[in-house]
N, C-alpha and C positions, 0 to 999 in steps of 0.2 A: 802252513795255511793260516792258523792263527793270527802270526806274526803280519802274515798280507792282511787279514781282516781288523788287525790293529792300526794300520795303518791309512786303509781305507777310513775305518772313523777320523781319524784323525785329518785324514782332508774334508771328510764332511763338516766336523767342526769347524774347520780351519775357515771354510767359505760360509758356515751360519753366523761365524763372528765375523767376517766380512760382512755380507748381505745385511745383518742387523746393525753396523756399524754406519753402514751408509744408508739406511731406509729405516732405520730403528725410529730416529728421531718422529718422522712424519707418521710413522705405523701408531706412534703412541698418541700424536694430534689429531691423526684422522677417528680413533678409538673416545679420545676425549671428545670431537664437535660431535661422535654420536651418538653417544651417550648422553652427553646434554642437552642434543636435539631432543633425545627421548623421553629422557624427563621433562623438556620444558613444554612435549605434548601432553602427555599424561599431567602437567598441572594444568595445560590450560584446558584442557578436557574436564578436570575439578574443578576449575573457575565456572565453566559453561554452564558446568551442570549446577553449583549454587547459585550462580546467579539465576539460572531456570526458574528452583524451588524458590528464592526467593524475591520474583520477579512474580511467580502463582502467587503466592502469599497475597501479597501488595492488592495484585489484581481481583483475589477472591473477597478482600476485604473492602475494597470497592463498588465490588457486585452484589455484595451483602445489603452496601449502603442504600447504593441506586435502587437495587428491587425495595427498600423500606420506604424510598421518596427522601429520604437524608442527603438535601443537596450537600449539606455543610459537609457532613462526615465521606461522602464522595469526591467532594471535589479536593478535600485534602489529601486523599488516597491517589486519587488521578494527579494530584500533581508533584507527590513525592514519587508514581511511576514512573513519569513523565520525565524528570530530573535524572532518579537515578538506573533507569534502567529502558531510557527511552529509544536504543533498537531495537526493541524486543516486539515480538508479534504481540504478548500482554498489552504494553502500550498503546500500540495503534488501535487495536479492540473495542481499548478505554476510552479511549480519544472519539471512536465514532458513535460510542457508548454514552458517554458523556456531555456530547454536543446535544445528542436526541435529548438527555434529564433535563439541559439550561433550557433548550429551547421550549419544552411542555412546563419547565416554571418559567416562561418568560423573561428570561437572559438570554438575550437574540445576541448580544456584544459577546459572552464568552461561549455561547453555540458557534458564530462562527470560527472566532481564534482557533476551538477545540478545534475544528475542521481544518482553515488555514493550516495546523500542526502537521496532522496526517497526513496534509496535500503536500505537503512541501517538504518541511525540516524535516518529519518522519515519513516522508515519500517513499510507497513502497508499491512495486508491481500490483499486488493483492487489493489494497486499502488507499491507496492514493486517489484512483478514479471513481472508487465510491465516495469518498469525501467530497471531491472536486464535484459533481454531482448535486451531491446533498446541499453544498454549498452555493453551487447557484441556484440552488432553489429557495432558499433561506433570500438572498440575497435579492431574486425576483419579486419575494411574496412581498419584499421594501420598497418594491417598484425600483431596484438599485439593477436597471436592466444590464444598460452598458459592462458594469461591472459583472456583472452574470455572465452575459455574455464574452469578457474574457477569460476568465476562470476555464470554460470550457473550449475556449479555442487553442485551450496548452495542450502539449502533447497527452495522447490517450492510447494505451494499448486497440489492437484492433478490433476485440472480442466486446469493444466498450463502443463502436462508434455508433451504431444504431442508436442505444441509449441517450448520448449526445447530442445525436441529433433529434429525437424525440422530445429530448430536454431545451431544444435549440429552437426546437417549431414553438411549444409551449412559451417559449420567453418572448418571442416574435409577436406570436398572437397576442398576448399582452398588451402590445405595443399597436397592434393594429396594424401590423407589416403581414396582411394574407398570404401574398403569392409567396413571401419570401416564405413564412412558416408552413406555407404547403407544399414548397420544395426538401422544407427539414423532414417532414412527417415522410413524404415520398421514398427519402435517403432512411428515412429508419424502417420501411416497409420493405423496401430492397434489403436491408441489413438484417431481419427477423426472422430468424425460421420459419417456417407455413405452420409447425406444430405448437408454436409459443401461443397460448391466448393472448398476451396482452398486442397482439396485433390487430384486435377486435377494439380497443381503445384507441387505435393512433387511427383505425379507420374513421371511427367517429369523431376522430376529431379533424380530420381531413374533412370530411364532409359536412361537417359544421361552419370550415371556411365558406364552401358555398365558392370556391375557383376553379375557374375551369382553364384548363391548357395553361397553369402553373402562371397565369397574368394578370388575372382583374377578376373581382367576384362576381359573380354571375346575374343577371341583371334578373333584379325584381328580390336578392337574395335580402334579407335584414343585416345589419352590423354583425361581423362574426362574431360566433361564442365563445369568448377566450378558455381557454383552458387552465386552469391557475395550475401553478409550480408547486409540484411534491417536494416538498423538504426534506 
């Protein structure tokens, strides 16, 4: 009995050094791509997370600046985020953060850049349409309509179009295009929830046009009352 059980190992062996002679090779490749998959998650997992901390860093030291009123010491903070760590949610923050400091000290050229940034290079679902926004209003308040008006004709998430076009009748009006900007405000009243207040603004400013049946202003009405562009 022994003798049979001696020799049973011995065919088992016989076919594990078979079986390993012909699939050793690749058991040991596929052990190494996993292994190195593994660690090169877990580094870029360490990467993430430094870059994280020190992507807060940058941005806190920013925020510092900005609440003091220190353009200088902000916009250098914004632009070393901006460089080295500019996917990052910090950045774009910065960037719509930043736009707001130039433009209340009167740097309307790098208020808008800041925004162009976010709108585009650092175009992101979140921060993109609030830039594009901001920016055509910056751009309106220049009388720069045309240009406004394209900024907002790029693509926008749908949760943004009311906004749009609210921002769209505003730039119109401007311009002294009634019907057309009482067809924006129209589009943004359809796009507004019943429970939003600021539908109580786009009313009044619809009825400020003084148009009726989306054509001509209403006879006897005065020149409408533009609405000027929130920045």
């Amino acid at each position: 009995m022994a003798r049979h059980l001696d020799l049973e190992e011995q065919e088992q062996l016989a076919e594990l050094r078979h079986f390993w002679k012909t699939y050793g090779d690749l058991i040991t490749w596929v052990l190494i791509v996993a292994l190195g998959a593994y660690a090169a998650w877990n580094g870029y997992q360490y990467w993430q997370r430094r870059q994280a901390v020190q992507a807060a860093a940058l941005f806190d030291a920013f925020d510092r600046a900005a609440r003091s009123g220190d353009v200088e010491r902000a916009s250098t903070a914004w632009s070393d985020l901006k460089q080295q760590f500019g996917s990052s949610v910090f950045a774009k923050q910065a960037g719509l953060m930043a736009a707001k400091l130039y433009h209340e000290g009167g740097k309307a050229a790098e208020a808008k850049e800041a925004l162009r940034w976010v709108a585009t290079d650092a175009g992101d679902g979140a921060y993109a349409p609030v830039a594009r926004l901001r920016l055509a209003g910056l751009l309106a308040g220049e009388k720069a309509y045309g240009e406004a008006l394209q900024v907002l004709a790029e693509a926008m998430p749908k949760d943004y179009e009311a906004l749009v076009a609210d921002r769209k009748g505003d730039i119109l009006s401007l311009q002294g295009r009634a019907p057309e900007a009482a067809a924006e405000y129209r589009k943004a009243l359809d796009g507004l929830p019943e429970s939003v207040t600021y539908r109580r603004f786009v009313d009044v400013k619809l009825a400020s046009l003084g148009v009726e049946d989306g054509s001509a202003p209403a006879a006897g009405s005065s020149k409408p009352a533009a609405s000027g562009a929130r920045p």
